[in-house]
N, C-alpha and C positions, 0 to 999 in steps of 0.2 A: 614516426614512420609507420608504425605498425596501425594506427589509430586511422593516419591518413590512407593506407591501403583497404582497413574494413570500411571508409565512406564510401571509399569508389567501388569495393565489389555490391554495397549496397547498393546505391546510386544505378551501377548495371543490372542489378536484378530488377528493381523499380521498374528502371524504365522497360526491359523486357515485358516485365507484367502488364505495362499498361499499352505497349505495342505490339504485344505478339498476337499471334495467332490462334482459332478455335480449338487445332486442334490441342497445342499444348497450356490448354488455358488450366488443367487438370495440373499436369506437372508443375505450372507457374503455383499454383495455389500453395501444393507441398510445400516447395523450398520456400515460399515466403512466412508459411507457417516453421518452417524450420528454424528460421532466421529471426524471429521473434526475442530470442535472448539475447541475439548479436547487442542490440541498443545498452544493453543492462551492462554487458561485456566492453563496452565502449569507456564506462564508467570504470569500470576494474583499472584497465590499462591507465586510463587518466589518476585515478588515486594511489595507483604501484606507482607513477613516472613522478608525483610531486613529492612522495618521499623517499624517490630514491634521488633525487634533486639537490642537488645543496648549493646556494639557499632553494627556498620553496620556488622563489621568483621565477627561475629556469620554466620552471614545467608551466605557470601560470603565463609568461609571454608565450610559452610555445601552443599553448591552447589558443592564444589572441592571433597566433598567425593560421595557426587551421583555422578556426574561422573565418579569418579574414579569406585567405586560400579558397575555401569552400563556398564562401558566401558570393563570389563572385564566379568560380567557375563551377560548379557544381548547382543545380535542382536547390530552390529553397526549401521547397516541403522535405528533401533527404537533410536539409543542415539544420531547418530549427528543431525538426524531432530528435537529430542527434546532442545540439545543442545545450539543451536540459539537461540530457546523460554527461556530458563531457564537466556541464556546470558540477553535477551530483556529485563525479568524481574528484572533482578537485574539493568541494566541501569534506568528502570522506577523509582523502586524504587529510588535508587539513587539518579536520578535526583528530584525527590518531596522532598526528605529530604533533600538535599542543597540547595533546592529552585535553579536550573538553569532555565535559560528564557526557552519559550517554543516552541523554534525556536532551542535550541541547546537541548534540551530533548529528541524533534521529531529524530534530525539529530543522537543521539546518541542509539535511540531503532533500528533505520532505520540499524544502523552500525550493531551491535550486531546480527540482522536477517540477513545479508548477507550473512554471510558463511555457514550460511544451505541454501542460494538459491545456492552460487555459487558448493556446493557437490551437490545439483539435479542436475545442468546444467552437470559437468561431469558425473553423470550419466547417465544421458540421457541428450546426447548435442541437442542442438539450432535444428540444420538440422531434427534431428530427433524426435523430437517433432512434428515441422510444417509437416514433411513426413506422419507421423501416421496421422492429420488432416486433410490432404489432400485424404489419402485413405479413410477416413470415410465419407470426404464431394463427394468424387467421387462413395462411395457405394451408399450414402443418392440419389442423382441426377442418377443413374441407377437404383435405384428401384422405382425413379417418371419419369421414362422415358412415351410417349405414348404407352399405349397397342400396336396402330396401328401402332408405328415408327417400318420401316424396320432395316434389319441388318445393312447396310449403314449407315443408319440416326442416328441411335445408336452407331456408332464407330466416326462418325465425332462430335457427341456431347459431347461424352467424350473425342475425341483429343483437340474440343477447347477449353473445360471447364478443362484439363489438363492443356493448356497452361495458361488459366488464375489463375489459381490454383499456377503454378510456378513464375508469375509473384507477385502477393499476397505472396507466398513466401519466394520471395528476397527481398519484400518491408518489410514482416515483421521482418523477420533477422538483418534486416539493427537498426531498431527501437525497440526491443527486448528489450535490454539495459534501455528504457524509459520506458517500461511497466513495466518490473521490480521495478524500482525506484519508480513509482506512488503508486504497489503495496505496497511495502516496508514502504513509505510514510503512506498508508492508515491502516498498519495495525500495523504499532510505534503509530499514531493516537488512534487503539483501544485497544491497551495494556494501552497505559496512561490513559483513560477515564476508565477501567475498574479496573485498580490498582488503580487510587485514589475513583472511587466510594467503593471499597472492604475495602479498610483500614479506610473510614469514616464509615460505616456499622461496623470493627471493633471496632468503638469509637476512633480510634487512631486519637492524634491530629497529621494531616497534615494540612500545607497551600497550596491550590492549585494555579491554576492563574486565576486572574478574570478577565475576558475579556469586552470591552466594546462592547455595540451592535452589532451587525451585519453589520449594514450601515455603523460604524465607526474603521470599522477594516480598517489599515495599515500597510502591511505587512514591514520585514526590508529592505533599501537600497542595501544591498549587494546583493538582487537578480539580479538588474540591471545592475553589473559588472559584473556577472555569466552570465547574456543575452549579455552580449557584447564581453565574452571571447568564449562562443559557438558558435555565428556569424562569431567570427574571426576564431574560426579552421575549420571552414566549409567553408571559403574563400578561407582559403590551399590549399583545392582540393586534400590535399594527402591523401588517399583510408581510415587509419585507424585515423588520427585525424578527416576527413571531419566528419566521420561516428559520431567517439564521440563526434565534438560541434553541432552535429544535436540532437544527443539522448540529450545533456546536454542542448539544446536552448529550445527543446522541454517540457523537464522535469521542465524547470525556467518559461516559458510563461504558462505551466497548473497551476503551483502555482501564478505567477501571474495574471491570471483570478479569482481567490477569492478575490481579492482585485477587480480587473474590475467590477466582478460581484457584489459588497459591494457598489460602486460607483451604482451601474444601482439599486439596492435596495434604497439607498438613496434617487436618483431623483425619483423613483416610490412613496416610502413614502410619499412626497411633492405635485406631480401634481394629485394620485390617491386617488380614494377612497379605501376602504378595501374590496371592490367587486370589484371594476377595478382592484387594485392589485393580488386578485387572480386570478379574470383571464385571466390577463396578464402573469403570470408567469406558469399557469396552460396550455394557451396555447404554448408561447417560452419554454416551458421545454419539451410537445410534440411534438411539430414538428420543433424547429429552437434549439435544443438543442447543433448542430457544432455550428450556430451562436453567442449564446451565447456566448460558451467559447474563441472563438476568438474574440469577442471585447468588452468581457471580459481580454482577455490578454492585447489586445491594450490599454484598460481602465485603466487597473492596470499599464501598462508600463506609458502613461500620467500622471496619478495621483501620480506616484512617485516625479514628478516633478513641475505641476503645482498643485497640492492640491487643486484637482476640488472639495470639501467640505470642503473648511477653515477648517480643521482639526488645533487644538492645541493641541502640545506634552505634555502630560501626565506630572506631574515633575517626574524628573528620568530619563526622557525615551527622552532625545532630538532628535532621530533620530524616532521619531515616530513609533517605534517596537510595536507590541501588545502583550503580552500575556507574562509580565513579574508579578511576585508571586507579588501579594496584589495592582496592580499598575490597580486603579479607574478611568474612563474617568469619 
C-alpha cells in the first residue's frame, strides 16, 4: 500500500510537470528535484516488506500485482523507472535473508537497477545526452565571453571550445559504460545500507555483515582475473571488445583502489599521529584526489598478492573476501 501510494504521488507530480504552466515551471523543478530519492526509497519499502514476509513469496507476488496494477493504469515511463527500484529491493531483501556474501548482494542489486538504466539510455541515447551538455557548457562559456571580445574573437572561441567539447565527447562515449557501473555499484551500495538499517528499526531480526576495519579490508581475488580479462580485450584492438575491456579494466581497478586505499590507511595508522592522519588525508583528498585512487588501484592490485599487511583469513573465508554475514576479523 505504502509503495502503491509513492507511485501515484509520483505519477501526479510527473504529469504536473509536464503539464503545467510557465509560471510554476520554477516550483515544478524543486519538488522534482526534491523527489529524486523517492525512487531509491521505493526499494527500502520493497526490501523491509519481503523480509518482514513469511515466506519471502508474499512480498515477491505482491510486487507482481503493482506491476501488474501500475503497468496498466498508470504512465509507463512512471513504472519502468520505478520498476528497477522495486526489482533492487527485493534482490536486497533477498539477499540479507539468505545471508549471500556481500560481494554477490552488491552484484545482485547492481543487476536488478540496470534495466531502468538501460530503458533511459534508449530513451535518450549516449549521443544525445552528451549533445544537450555540450550546448549548455557552450551557452555557459558565451555568456562569460569578454564584454570587450570582438565578433571574430567570439566565433573562434566557441569553434575551439567546440572542438574540444567533441573531443571530451568521444572520450566520454567511449567510458560511459564505466560510469554507469560505478553508479549502479554506488547505489546497490545504498539500497543494502538502507534496507538493513529499516528492517533493524523494524525490530526485524536480520544478520547483516560485519566487516572488519577499514585498514583490514580485502577485497575477493576474482577481481584480478576481471583486471586481466579487461587488459586482454583492449589488446584486441578490435573497436567494440577494445571499448568493453577498457570500461570493464576501468570499472575492476576503481574497485580495486578501496582495498589500495585500506592499505595506505593502514601504513598511515602506524607511522602517524591522529593529527598527522588527518591532515594527511585532509590534504590527498583535496588536491591529489586522481593520485590517490590510482595507487590506490596499483596498491590494491599488489596487495592481492603480496599481502602488504599480513592479513590472516578470517575462518570461513580462505580467500580473504570481506564482508561475509557474521564473519569477525
Amino acid at each position: 500500500m505504502l509503495a502503491a501510494s509513492v507511485t501515484l504521488i509520483l505519477t501526479a507530480v510527473y504529469a504536473a510537470a509536464l503539464g503545467g504552466s510557465e509560471p510554476a515551471d520554477s516550483l515544478q523543478v524543486m519538488v522534482l528535484l526534491l523527489l529524486i530519492p523517492v525512487p531509491v526509497g521505493i526499494a527500502v519499502i520493497w526490501g523491509s516488506a519481503i523480509l518482514a514476509s513469511r515466506p519471502y513469496l508474499v512480498a515477491i507476488a505482491g510486487a507482481m500485482v503493482w506491476f501488474g496494477l501500475s503497468y496498466f493504469l498508470l504512465p509507463r515511463e512512471v513504472v519502468w523507472q520505478l520498476a528497477g527500484n522495486v526489482a533492487a529491493g527485493l534482490a536486497a531483501g533477498l539477499a540479507l535473508g539468505l545471508r549471500w556474501r556481500l560481494d554477490a548482494a552488491l552484484a545482485a542489486v547492481a543487476v536488478a537497477l540496470l534495466p531502468m538504466i538501460l530503458w533511459a539510455v534508449i530513451q535518450v541515447p549516449i549521443q544525445e545526452q552528451l549533445q544537450m551538455i555540450s550546448q549548455e557548457m557552450l551557452g555557459v562559456l558565451e555568456d562569460n565571453l569578454p564584454e570587450g571580445a570582438s565578433r571574430e574573437q567570439r566565433i573562434l572561441a566557441l569553434e575551439e571550445e567546440t572542438r574540444n567539447l567533441d573531443r571530451m565527447s568521444v572520450l566520454a562515449a567511449r567510458i560511459y559504460p564505466f560510469v554507469i557501473g560505478m553508479g549502479l555499484l554506488g547505489q546497490g551500495g545504498i539500497v543494502l545500507v538502507l534496507v538493513l538499517f529499516s528492517v533493524r528499526r523494524l525490530n526485524i531480526a536480520v544478520e547483516g555483515w560485519v566487516l572488519p576495519p577499514f585498514s583490514r579490508w580485502r577485497l575477493p581475488f576474482y577481481l584480478v582475473w576481471l583486471l586481466v580479462a579487461g587488459v586482454g580485450l583492449m589488446l584486441t584492438r578490435a573497436p567494440y571488445l577494445a571499448t568493453a575491456g577498457l570500461n570493464l579494466a576501468l570499472l575492476v581497478a576503481c574497485v580495486l583502489s578501496v582495498q589500495g586505499i585500506a592499505v595506505q590507511f593502514h601504513v598511515t595508522n602506524r607511522i602517524l599521529s591522529k593529527m598527522g592522519r588527518l591532515l594527511y588525508w585532509v590534504v590527498m583528498g583535496t588536491f591529489f584526489a586522481p593520485l590517490i585512487l590510482i595507487s590506490g588501484a596499483v596498491l590494491g592490485l599488489v596487495d592481492q598478492w603480496a599481502d602488504l599487511r599480513r592479513l590472516q583469513a578470517g575462518p570461513g573465508d580462505g580467500d580473504g573476501n570481506v564482508g561475509e554475514p557474521g564473519d569477525i576479523e
